[in-house]
C-alpha positions as CSV (number, residue, x, y, z in Angstrom):
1,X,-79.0,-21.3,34.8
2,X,-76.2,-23.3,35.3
3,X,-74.0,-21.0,32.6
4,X,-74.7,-18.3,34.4
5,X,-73.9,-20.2,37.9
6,X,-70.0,-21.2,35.4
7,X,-69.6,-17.7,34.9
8,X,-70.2,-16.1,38.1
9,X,-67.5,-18.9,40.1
10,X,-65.1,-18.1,36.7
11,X,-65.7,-14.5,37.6
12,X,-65.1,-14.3,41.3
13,X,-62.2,-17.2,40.8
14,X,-60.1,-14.8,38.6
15,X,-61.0,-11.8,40.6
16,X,-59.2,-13.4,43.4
17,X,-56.3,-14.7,41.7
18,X,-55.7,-11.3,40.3
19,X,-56.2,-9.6,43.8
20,X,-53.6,-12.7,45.4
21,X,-51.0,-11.0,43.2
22,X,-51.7,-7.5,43.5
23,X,-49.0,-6.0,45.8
24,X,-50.5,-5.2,49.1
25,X,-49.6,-3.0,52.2
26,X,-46.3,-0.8,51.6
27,X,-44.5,-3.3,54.1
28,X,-41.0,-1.9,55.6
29,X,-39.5,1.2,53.7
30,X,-36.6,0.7,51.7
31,X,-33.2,1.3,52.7
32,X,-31.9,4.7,51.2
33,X,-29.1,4.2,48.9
34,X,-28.4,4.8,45.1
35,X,-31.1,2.4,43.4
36,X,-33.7,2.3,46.2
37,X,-35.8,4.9,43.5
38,X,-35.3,2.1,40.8
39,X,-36.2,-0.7,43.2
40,X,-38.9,1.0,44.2
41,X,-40.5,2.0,41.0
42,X,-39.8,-1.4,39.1
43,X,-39.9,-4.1,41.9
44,X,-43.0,-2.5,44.1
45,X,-45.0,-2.3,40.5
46,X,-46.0,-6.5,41.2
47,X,-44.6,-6.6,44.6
48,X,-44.7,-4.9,47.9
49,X,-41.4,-3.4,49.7
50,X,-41.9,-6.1,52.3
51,X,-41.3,-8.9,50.4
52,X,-38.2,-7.2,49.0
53,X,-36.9,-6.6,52.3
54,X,-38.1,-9.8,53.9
55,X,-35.8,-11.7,51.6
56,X,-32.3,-12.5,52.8
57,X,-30.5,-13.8,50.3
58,X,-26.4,-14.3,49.0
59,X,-25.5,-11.6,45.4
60,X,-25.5,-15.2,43.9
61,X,-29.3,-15.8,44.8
62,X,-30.4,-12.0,43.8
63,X,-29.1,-12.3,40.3
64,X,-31.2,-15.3,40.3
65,X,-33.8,-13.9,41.3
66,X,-33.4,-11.4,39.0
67,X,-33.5,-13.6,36.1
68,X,-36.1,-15.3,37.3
69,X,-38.3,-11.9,37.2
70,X,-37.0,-11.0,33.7
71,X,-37.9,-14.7,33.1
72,X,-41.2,-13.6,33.9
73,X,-41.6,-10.8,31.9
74,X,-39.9,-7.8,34.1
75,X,-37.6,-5.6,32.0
76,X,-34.1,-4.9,34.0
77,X,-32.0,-2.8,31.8
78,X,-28.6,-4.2,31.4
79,X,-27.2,-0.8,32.6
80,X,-29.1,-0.6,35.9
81,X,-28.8,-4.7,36.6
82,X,-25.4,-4.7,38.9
83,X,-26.5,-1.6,40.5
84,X,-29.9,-3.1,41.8
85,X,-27.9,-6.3,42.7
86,X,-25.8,-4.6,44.4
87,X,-28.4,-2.6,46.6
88,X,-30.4,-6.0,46.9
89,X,-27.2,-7.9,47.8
90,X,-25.7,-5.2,50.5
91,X,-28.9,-4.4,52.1
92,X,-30.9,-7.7,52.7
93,X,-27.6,-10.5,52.8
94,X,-28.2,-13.0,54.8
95,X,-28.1,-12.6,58.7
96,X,-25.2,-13.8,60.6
97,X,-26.9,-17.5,62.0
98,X,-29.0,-17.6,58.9
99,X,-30.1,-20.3,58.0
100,X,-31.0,-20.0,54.2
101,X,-28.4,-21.5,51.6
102,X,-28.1,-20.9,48.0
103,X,-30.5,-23.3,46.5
104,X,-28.6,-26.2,44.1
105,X,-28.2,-25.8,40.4
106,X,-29.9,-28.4,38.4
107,X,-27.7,-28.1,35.7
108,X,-30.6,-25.6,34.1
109,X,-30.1,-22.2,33.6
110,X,-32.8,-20.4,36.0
111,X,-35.1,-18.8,33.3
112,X,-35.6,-22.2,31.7
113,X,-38.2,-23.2,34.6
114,X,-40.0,-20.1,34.3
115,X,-42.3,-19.0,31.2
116,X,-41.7,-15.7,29.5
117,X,-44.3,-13.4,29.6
118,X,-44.5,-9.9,27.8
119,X,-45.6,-7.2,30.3
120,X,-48.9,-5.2,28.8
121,X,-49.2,-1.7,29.7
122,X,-52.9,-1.0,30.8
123,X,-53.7,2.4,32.2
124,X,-50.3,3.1,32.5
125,X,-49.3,0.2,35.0
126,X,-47.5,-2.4,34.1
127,X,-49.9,-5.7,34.1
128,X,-48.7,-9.6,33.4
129,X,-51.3,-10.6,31.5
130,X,-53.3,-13.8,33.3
131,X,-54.7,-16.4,31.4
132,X,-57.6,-17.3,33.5
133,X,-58.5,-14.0,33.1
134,X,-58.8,-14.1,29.9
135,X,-60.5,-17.1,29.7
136,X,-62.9,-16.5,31.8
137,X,-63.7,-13.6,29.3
138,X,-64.6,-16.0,26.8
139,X,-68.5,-16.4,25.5
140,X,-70.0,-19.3,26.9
């Protein structure tokens, strides 16, 4: 009984932790320019064009944030990285009165905080693969 009790709360548990990082409601459209396609198809694959555009950040804190994604197992091809920084970094800079500064160096490089994780291909999305998942695929 209580096994079965373990699996079910493992179940729903990493049901909801995959849905929590499932991208959700399209969210504000992308600016048109030259790498919106690109953004579109690689960014909005984990995330949602709202949390793209929602983001206001210096060219300094996209490529950061672009190695932090590759850092986490997103693949940016060296050719197409300074063109999606540059769409990132023209069309969501910060606002004049912003209030967001660059966030202070540690004396780390940014992917060494951050775990790399290879990106499966399941069913012809791309998937991060989660450990409680997995685990809770485990026999008892």
């Amino acid at each position: 009984m209580f096994e079965r009790l373990f699996l079910a709360i493992v179940l729903l548990a990493s049901i909801a932790l995959a849905y929590a990082q499932a991208p959700t409601a399209p969210g504000k459209p992308l600016p048109p320019g030259p790498m919106q396609a690109k953004v579109k198809a690689d960014c909005t694959q984990c995330h949602d064009a709202g949390r793209i555009s929602e983001q206001h950040l210096t060219r300094q804190q996209w490529s950061d944030e672009l190695t932090k994604m590759e850092g986490l197992g997103a693949v940016i091809p060296d050719g197409d990285r300074d063109g999606i920084l540059n769409y990132l970094a023209k069309n969501f800079r910060p606002t004049k009165g912003s209030t967001k500064t660059a966030p202070k160096k540690s004396g780390s490089t940014p992917t060494s905080s951050y775990p790399t994780t290879a990106i499966q291909q399941v069913e012809g999305r791309s998937v991060i693969p989660s450990p409680v998942v997995s685990a809770s695929l485990a026999p008892l």
